[in-house]
C-alpha positions as a Markdown table, in Angstrom:
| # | Residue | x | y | z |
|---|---|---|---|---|
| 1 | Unk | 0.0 | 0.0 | 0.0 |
| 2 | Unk | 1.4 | 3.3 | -1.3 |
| 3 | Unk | 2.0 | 5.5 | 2.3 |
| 4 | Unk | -0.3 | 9.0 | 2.6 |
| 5 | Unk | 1.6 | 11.9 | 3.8 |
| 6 | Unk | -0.1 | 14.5 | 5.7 |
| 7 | Unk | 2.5 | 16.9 | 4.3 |
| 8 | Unk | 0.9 | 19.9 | 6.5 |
| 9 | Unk | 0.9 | 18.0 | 9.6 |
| 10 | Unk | 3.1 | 15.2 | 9.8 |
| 11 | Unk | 5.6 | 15.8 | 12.6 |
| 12 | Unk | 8.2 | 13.6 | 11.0 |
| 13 | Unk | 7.9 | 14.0 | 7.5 |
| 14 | Unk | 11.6 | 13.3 | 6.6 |
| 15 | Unk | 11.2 | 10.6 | 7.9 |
| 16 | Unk | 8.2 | 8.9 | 6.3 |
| 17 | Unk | 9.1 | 9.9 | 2.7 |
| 18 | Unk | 12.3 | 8.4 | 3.2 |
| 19 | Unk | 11.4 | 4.9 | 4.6 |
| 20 | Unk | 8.5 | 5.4 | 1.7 |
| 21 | Unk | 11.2 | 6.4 | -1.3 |
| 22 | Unk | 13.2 | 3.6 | -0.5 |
| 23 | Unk | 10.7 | 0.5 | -0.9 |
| 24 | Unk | 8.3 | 2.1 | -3.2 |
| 25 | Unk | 9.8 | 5.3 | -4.2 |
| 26 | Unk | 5.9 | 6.5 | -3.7 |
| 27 | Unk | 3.8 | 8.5 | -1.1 |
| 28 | Unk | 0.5 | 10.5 | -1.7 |
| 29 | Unk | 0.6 | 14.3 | -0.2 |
| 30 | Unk | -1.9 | 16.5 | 1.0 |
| 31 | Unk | -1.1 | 19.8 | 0.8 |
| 32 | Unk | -3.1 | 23.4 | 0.9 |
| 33 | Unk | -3.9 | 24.5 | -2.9 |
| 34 | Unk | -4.7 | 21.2 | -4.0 |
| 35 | Unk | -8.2 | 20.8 | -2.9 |
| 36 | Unk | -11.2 | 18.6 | -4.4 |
| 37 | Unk | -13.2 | 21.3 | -6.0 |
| 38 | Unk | -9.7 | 22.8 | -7.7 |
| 39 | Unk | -9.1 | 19.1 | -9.0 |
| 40 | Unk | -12.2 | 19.0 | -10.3 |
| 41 | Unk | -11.9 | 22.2 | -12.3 |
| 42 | Unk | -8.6 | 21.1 | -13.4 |
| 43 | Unk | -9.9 | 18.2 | -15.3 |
| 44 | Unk | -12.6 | 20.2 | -16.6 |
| 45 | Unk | -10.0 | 22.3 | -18.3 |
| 46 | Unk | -8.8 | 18.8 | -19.2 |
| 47 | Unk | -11.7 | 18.0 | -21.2 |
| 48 | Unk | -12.6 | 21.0 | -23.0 |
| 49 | Unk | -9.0 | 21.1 | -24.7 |
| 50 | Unk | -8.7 | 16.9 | -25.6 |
| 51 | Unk | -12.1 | 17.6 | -26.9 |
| 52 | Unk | -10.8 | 19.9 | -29.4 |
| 53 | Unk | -10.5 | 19.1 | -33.1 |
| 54 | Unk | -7.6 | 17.0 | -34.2 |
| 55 | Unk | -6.8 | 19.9 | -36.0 |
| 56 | Unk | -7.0 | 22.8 | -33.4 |
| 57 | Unk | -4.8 | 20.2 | -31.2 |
| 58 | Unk | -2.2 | 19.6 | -34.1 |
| 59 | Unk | -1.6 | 23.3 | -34.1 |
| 60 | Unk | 0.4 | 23.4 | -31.2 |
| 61 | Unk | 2.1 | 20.0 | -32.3 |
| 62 | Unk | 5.2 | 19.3 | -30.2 |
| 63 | Unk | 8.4 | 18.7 | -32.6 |
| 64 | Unk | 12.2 | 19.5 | -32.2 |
| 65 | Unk | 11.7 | 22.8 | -33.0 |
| 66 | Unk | 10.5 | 23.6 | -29.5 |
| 67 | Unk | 11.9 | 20.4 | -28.1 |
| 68 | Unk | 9.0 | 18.2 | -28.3 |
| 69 | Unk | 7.0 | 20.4 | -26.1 |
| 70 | Unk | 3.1 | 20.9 | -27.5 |
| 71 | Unk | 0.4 | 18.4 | -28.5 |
| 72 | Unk | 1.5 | 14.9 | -29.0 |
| 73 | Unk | -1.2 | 12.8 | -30.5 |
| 74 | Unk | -1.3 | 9.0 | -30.2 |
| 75 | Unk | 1.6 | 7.0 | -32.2 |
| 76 | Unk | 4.2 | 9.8 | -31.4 |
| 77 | Unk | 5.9 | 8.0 | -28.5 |
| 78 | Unk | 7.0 | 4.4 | -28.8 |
| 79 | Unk | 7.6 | 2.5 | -25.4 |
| 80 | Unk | 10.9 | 1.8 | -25.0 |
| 81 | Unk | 10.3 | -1.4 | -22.8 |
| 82 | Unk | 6.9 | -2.1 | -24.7 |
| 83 | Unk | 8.2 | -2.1 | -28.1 |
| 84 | Unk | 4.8 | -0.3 | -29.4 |
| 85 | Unk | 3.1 | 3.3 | -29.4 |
| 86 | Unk | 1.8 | 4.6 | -26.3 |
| 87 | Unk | -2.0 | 4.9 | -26.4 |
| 88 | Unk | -1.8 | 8.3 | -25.1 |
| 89 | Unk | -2.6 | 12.1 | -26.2 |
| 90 | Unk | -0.7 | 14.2 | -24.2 |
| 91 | Unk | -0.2 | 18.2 | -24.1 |
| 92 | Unk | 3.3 | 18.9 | -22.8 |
| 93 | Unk | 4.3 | 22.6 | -21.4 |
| 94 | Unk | 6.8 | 24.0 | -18.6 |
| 95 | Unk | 10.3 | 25.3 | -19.7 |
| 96 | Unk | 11.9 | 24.7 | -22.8 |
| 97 | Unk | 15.7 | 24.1 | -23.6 |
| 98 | Unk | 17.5 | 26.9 | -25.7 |
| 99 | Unk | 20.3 | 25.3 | -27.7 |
| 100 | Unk | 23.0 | 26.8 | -25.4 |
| 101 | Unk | 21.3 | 25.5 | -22.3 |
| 102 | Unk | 19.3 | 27.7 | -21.0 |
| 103 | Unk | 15.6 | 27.3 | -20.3 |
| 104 | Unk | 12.3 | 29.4 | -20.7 |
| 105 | Unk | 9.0 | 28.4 | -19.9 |
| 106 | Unk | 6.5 | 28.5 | -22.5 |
| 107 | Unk | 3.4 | 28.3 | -19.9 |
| 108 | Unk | 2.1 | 31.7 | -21.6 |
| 109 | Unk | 2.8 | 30.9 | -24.7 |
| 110 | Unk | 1.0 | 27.5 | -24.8 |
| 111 | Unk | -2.3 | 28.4 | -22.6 |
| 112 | Unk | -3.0 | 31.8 | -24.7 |
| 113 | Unk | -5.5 | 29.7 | -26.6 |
| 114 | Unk | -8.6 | 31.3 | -25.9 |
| 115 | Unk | -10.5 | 27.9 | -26.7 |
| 116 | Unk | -8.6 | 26.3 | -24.1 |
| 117 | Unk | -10.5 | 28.0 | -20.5 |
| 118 | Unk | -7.2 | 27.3 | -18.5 |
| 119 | Unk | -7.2 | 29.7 | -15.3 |
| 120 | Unk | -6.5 | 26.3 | -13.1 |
| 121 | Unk | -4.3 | 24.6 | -15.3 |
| 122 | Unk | -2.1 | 27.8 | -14.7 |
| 123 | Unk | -2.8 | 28.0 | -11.2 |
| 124 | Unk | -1.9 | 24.4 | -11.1 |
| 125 | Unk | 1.8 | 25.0 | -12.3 |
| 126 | Unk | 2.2 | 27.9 | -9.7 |
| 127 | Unk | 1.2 | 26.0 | -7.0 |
| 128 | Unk | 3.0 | 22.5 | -7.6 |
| 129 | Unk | 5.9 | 24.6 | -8.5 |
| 130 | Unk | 6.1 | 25.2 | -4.9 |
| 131 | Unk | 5.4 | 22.0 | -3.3 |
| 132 | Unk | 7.9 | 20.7 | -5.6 |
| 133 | Unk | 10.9 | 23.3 | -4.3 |
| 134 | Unk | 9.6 | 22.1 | -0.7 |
| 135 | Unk | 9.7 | 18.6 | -1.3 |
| 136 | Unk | 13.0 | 19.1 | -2.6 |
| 137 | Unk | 14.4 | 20.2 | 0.2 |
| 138 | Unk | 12.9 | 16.9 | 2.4 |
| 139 | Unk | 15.0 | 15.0 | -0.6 |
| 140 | Unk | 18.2 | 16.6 | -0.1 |
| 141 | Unk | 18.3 | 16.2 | 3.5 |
| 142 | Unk | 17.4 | 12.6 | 3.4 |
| 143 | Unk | 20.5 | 12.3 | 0.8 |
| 144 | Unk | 22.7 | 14.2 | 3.4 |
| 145 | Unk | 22.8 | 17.2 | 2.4 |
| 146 | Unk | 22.0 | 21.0 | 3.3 |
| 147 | Unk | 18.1 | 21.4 | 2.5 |
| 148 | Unk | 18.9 | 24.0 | -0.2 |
| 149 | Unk | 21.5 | 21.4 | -1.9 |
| 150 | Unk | 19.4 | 21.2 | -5.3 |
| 151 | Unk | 18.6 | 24.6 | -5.5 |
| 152 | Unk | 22.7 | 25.5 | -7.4 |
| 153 | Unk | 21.3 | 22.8 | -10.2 |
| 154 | Unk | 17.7 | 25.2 | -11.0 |
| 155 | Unk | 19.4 | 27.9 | -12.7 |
| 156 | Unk | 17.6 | 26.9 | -16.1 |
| 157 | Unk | 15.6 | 24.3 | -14.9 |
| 158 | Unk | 13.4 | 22.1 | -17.3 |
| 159 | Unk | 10.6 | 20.9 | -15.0 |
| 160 | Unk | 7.3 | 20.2 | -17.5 |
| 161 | Unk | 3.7 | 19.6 | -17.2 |
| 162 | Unk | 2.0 | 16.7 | -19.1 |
| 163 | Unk | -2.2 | 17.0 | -19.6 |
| 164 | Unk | -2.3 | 13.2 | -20.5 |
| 165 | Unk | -5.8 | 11.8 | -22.0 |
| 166 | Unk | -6.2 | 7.8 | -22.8 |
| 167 | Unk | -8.7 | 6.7 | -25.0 |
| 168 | Unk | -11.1 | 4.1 | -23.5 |
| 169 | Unk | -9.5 | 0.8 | -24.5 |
| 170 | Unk | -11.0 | -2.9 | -23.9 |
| 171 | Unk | -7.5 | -4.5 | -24.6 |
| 172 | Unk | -5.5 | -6.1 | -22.5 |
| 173 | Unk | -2.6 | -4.1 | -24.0 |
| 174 | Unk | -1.2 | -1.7 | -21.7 |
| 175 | Unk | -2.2 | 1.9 | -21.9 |
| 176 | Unk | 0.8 | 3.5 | -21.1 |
| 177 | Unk | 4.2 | 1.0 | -21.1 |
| 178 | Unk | 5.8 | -0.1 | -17.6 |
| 179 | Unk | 8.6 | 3.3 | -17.8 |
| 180 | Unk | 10.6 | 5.3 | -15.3 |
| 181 | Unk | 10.4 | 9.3 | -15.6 |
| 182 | Unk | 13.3 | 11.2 | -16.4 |
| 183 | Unk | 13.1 | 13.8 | -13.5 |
| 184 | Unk | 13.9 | 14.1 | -9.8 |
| 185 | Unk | 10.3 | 13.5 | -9.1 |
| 186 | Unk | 7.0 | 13.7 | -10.9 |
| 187 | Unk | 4.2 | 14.7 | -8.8 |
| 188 | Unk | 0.5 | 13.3 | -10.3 |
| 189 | Unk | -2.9 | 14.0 | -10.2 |
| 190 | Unk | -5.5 | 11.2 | -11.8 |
| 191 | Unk | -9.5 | 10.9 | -12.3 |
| 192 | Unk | -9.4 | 7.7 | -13.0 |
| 193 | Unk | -7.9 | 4.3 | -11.8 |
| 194 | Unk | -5.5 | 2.5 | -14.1 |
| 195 | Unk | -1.8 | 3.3 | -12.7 |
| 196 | Unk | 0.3 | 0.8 | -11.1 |
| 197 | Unk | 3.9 | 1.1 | -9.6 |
| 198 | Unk | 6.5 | -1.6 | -9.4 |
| 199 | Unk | 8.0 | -1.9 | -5.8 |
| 200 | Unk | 11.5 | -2.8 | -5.3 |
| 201 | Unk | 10.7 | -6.2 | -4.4 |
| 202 | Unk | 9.4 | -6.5 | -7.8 |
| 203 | Unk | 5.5 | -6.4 | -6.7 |
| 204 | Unk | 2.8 | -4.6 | -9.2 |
| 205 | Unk | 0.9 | -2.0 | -6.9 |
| 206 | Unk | -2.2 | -0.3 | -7.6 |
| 207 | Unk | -1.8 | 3.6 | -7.2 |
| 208 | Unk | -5.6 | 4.3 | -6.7 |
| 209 | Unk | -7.5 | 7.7 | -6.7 |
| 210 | Unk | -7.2 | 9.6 | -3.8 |
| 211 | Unk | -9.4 | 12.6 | -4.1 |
| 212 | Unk | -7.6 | 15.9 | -3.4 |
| 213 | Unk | -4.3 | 13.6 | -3.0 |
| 214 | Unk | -1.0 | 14.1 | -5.4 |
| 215 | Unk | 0.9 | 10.7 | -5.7 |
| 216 | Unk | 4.8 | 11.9 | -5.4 |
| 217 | Unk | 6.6 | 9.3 | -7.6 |
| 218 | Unk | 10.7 | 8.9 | -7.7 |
| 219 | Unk | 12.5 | 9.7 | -10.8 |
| 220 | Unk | 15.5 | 8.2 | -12.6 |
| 221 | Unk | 17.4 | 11.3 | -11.5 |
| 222 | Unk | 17.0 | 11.0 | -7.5 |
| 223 | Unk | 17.6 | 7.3 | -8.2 |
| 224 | Unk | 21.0 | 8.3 | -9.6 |
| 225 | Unk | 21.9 | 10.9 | -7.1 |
| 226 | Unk | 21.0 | 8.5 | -4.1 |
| 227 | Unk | 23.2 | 5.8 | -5.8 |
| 228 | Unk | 20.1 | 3.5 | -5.9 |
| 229 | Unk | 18.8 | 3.9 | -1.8 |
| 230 | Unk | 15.6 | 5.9 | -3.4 |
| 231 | Unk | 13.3 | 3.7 | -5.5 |
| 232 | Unk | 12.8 | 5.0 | -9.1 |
| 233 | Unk | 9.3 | 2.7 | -9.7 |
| 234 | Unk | 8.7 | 1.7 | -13.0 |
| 235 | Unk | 5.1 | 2.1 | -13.8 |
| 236 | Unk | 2.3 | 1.9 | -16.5 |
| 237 | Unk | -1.0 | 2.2 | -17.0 |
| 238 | Unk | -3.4 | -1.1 | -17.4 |
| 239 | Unk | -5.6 | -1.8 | -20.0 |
| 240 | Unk | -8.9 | -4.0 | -20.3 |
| 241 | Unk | -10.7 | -0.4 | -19.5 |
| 242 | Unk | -13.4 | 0.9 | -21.0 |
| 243 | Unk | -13.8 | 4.3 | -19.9 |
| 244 | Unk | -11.4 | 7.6 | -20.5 |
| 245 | Unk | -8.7 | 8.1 | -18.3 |
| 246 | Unk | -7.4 | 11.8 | -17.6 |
| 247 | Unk | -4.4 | 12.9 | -15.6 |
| 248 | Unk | -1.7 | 15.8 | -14.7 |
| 249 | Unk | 2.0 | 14.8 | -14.5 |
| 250 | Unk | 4.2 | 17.5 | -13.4 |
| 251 | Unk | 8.0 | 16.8 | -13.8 |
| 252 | Unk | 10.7 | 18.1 | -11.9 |
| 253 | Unk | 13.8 | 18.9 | -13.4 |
| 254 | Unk | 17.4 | 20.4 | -13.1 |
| 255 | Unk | 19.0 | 22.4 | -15.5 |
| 256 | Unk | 20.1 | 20.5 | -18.7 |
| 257 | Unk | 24.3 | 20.8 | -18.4 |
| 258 | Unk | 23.9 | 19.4 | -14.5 |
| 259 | Unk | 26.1 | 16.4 | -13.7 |
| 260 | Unk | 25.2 | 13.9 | -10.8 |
| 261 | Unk | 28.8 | 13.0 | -9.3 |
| 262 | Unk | 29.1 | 10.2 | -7.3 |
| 263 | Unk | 32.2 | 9.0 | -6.1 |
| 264 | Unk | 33.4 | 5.5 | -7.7 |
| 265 | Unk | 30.2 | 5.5 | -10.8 |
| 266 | Unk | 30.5 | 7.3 | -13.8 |
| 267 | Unk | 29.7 | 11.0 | -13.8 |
| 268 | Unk | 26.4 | 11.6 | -15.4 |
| 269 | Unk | 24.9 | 14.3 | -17.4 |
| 270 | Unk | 21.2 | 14.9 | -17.0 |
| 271 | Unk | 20.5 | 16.7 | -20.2 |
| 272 | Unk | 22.3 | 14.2 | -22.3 |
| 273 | Unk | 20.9 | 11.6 | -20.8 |
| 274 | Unk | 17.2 | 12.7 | -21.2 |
| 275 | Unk | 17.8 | 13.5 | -24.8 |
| 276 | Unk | 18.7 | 10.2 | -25.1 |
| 277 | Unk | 15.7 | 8.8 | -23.7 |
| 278 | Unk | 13.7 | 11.5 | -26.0 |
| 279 | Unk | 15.2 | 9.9 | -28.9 |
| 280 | Unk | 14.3 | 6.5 | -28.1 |
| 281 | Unk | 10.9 | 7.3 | -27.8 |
| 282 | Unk | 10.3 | 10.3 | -30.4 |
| 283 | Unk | 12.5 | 8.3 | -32.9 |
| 284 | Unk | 14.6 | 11.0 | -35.2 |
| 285 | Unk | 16.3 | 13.5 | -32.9 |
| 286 | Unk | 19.1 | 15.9 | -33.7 |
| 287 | Unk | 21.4 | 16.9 | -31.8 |
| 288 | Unk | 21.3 | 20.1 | -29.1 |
| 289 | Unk | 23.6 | 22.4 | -32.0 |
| 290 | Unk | 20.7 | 21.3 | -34.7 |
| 291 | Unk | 18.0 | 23.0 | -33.2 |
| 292 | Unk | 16.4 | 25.9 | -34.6 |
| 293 | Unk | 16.4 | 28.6 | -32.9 |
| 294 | Unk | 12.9 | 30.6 | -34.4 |
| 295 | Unk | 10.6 | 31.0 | -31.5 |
| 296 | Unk | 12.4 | 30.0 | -28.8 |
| 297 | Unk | 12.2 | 33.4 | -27.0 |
């Protein structure tokens, strides 16, 4: 069972995330700005823009000219564990990597559709911006270090918000492939049931819906930087469903050029290794110099 974290009154937080990060490398939070009726909204704003047109949708189609950030319809991602294409439409936004490195969030720029009604989704990003900084802090300390640790590595940092829709779909086939996020954590709202995490010990657990709940999930990132004592849970969302599915992922990330050092393993570099993982998925991918620079602000 995936812990719930009282995050504004648990005496010992610290403590609970880290005996949850380490087996599960999952906890649910409760935290002020995140209430039922907001949620609700939220996924009202949800609907009204995966109800679009394919074509109003493809207008903000996400390609390597603004780093795959945008609309990305079903068969643009191919599971690199699954073998096949996600059955997912997703709307990604959040900052966006210039070619030199540096980051700039594109949150105006891709909510200024006045078809999309998106006053929570923007509230959303405010508010799990900060829970995310806070949460941070818990994660640094448990690793040993001063609470502001992470915060030299946010210069241009590239965390992201994914509006994710499924498609109902009666096959057994999974919805989204078993996959671990690229990110420090990725903090996640759901309507629906559907996601499951893999534990350490290998078991498949059932992330339900917890109403006015955020499900913190580890990334491969924190993984890396703990040298493997936080759980990075690979998980996917079932099939055999026939209804719609609807969720928020928000992704939190450090600047591209950081480098997670740790003493006797390899030296690491986030942004290389994420593009990596983009081109795995996304398929043809140039490299960072390639990139056009039109419209990057």
């Amino acid at each position: 069972m995936i812990p719930d974290i009282q995050y504004t009154v648990a005496n010992d937080i610290q403590k609970v995330i880290e005996e949850a990060c380490h087996e599960l490398g999952a906890f649910y939070v409760t935290h002020d700005g995140f209430d039922s009726g907001f949620v609700d909204q939220l996924f009202v704003e949800l609907r009204a823009f995966f109800n679009l047109s394919q074509g109003a949708k493809m207008a903000s189609k996400a390609d390597f000219d603004n780093y795959y950030m945008g609309f990305r319809p079903i068969g643009s991602e191919k599971s690199i564990l699954g073998g096949d294409y996600e059955q997912c439409e997703q709307y990604k936004l959040g900052f966006v990597k210039r070619p030199n490195g540096t980051s700039y969030s594109n949150i105006s720029e891709r909510l200024s559709n006045d078809v999309f009604q998106n006053k929570t989704t923007r509230m959303f990003w405010e508010n799990v911006r900060k829970l995310s900084d806070s949460l941070q802090g818990y994660f640094a300390s448990i690793l040993g270090f001063n609470a502001d640790y992470f915060d030299q590595f946010m210069d241009n940092p590239l965390h992201n918000l994914g509006l994710n829709y499924y498609p109902s779909n009666p096959e057994p086939q999974d919805r989204l492939f078993p996959h671990v996020d690229f990110s420090m954590f990725s903090i996640i709202i759901q309507e629906s049931p559907g996601l499951l995490i893999k534990a350490r010990s290998g078991d498949w657990i059932e992330a339900p819906v917890m109403k006015g709940k955020l499900l913190v999930i580890i990334g491969e990132y924190l993984k890396r930087w703990s040298n493997g004592y936080l759980w990075a849970p690979p998980h996917r969302v079932k099939g055999n469903n026939s209804k719609e599915r609807y969720a928020v992922v928000y992704k939190q990330r450090p600047s591209f050029n950081t480098v997670i050092s740790i003493p006797g393993k390899p030296d690491v570099h986030v942004g290389n290794l994420y593009e990596k993982k983009l081109q795995s998925i996304v398929g043809n991918f140039p490299q960072a110099t390639e990139y056009k620079t039109a419209n990057l602000g």
